[in-house]
N, C-alpha and C positions, 0 to 999 in steps of 0.2 A: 733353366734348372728348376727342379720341382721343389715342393717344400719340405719334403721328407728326406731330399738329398741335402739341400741349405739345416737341417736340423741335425741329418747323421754328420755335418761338416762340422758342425758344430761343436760338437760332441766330442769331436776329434779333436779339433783345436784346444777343448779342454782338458782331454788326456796329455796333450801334449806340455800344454803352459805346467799342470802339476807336474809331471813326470822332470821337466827340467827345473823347476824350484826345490821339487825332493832332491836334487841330485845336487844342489848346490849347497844343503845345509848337512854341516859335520858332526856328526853323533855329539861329538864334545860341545858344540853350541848348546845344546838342546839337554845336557848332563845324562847323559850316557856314554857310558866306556866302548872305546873304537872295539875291541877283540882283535884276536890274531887274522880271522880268516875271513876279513870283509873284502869281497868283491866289488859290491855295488859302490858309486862314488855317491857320496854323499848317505841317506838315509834310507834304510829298506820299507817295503810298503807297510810291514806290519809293526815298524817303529812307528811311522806316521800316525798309523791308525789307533796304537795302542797309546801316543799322547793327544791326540784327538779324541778320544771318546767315541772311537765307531769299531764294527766289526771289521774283520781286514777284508772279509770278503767282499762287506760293502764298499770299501777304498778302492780294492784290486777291479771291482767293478767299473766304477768311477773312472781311473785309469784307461780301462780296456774301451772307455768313449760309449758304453752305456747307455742307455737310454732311462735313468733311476730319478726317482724323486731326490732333491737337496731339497733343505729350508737352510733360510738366515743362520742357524744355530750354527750348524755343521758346516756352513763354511766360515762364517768368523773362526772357527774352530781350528779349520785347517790353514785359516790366513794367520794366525795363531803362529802355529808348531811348523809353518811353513816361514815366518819371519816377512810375510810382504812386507813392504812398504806401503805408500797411501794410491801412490799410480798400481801396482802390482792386486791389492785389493780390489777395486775399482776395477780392473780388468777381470777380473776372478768373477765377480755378482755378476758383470755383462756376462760373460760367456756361462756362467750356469743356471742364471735364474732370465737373464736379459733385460736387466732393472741393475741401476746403480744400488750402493750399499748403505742401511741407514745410515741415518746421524743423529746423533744423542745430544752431543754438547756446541758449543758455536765455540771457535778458539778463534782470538785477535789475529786476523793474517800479518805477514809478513811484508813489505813491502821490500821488493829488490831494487838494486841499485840500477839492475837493467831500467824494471820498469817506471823507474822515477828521470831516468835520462830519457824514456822514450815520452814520458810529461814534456818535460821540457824541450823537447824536439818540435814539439809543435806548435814553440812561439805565440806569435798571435793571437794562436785558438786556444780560448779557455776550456781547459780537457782537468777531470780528477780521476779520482780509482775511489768507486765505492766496496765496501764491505755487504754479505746479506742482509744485515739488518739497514742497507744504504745511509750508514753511516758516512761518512766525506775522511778517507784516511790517506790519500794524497793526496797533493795539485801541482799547478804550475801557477807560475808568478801571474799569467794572464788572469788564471782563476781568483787569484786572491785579489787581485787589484776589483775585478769585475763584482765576484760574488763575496768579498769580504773575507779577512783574515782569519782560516779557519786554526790557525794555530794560537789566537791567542783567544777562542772560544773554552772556556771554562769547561763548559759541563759535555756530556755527548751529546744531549739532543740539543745545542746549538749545532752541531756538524749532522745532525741528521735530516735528510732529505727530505721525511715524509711529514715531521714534527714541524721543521719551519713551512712548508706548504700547507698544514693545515691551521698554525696559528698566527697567521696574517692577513684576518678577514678582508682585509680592503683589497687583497690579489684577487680575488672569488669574484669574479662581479661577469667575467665572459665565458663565451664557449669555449674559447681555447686552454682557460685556466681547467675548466671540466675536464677537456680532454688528455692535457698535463696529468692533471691527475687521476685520470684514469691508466694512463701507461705506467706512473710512477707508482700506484697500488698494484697494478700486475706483476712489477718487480719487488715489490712487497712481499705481496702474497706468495710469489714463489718461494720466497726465504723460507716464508711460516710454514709453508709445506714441508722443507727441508728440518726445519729446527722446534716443530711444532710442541716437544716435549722441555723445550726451552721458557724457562717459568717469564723471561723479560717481553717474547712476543704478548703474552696475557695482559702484561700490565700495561706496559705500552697502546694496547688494542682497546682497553678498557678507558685508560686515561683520555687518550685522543675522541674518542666515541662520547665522554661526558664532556669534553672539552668543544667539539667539534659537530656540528648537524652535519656540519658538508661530509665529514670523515665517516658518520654514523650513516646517514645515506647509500655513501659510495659502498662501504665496506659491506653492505647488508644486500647491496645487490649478486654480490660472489661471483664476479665479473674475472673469468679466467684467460687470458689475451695474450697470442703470441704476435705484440708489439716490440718493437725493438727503436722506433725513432718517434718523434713528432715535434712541435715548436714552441717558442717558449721567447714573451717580451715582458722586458724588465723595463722599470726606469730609475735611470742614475741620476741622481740632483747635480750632478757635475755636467753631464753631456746630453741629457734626456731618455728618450727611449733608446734601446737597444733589440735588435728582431735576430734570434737564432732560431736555425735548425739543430735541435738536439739526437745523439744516436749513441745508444747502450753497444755496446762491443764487449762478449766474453773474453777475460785473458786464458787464454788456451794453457798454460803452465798454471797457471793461478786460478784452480774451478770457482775458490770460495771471494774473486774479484770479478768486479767489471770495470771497464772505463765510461764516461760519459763522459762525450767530447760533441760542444757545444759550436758550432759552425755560426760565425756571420752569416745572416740573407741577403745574397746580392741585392746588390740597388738598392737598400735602405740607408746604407749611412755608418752603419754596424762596425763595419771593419776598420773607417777613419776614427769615429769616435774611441773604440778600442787604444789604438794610434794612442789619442790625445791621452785616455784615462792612462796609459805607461808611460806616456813624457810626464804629465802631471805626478805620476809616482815615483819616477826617477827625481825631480827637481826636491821634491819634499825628504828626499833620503838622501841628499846631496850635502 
């Protein structure tokens, strides 16, 4: 298929997705009076346009699968008067510009009750759900026993990923802590891309930077990495060392989460010791 046929598809698809959202919203949602002699269901093209702030020729164009310039304005505009939702928007920027839709502000997610049972489904393996700014806003019992109680951390940046990685110099000492945090900065940095107009990425970046040479370094090389896994050993005064494989998984429902779900390394010991630290946590709650 050529590119000018995948473009005119395109194009179509976008007449299409409007043409059945116009059709779903009712004059009266929008504060306009039905009249006697509406045919069309839902809203006509020159309502749409005329609470949108465009010409209707330019809509009717739009519609008929065009080939027109949009900007960001003019379709917040008609995401707007059209009522999406945040899936409905987000499908809207891909099919007309092929770029998801800015984001201004960061809002605290939501955790579902699905995704907190699929935490805990996975036993063993200590798994959390970070936030963009990799905040720590679920776990499972594994995780807390393992990585410590992030519910009874005070402030946020004890629950944040990047904050404790960079002030705990005595982790800093091998290639793999580099490496660590070189994946953990790329999921960083993608946040800041996203929420770049967000005043807390500044301070944060600034703080860690005067706090931090390792953070100051890393950050200055603008290291952009589609990384998704790599490894990570700890050690626990209870059991000693501990060796995971670590891997970041998008929650496909949930854009503004991810999982990190931290895998035992066969053959080290990892996954008995584990074992030991949840008897040892069960006996002490006992």
């Amino acid at each position: 298929m050529s590119i000018k046929q995948l473009e005119t598809d395109r194009h179509q698809e976008l007449a299409a997705f409007l043409q059945s959202r116009r059709a779903r919203v009712s004059p009266e949602q929008v504060g306009l009076p039905r009249g006697m002699r509406r045919r069309t269901p839902g809203l006509r093209r020159g309502e749409v346009a005329l609470l949108a702030g465009v010409s209707l020729e330019w809509y009717t164009w739009l519609e008929q699968g065009r080939d027109i310039h949009v900007s960001v304005q003019l379709l917040e505009s008609l995401a707007r008067v059209l009522q999406l939702d945040a899936n409905e928007r987000a499908h809207l920027f891909l099919l007309a510009l092929r770029q998801p839709p800015p984001v201004e502000t960061f809002s605290p997610p939501t955790i579902s009750p699905t995704l907190q049972q699929f935490l805990y489904q996975l036993g063993s393996i200590p798994a959390s759900v970070v936030d963009p700014r990799l905040n720590v806003v679920a776990w499972n019992e594994t995780c807390r026993v393992v990585f410590g109680n992030y519910a009874t951390m005070s402030s946020e940046r004890e629950r944040n990923l990047i904050w404790r990685l960079f002030t705990f110099p005595a982790e800093q000492l091998n290639e793999e802590w580099e490496e660590l945090a070189r994946v953990y900065l790329a999921q960083f940095r993608a946040g800041y891309g996203r929420f770049i107009n967000d005043p807390w990425w500044a301070t944060q970046i600034a703080e860690l930077s005067q706090i931090s040479p390792q953070f100051r370094e890393l950050w200055a090389r603008h290291d952009v990495l589609n990384v998704s896994e790599g490894r990570k050993t700890m050690h626990n005064p209870l059991v000693g060392e501990l060796y995971f494989d670590f891997l970041w998984l998008q929650a496909a429902d949930f854009s503004d989460l991810r999982l990190l779900i931290h895998s035992p390394r066969p053959n080290t010991g990892t996954a008995e010791k584990i074992e030991q630290l949840l008897a040892h946590d069960a006996e002490q709650n006992t």
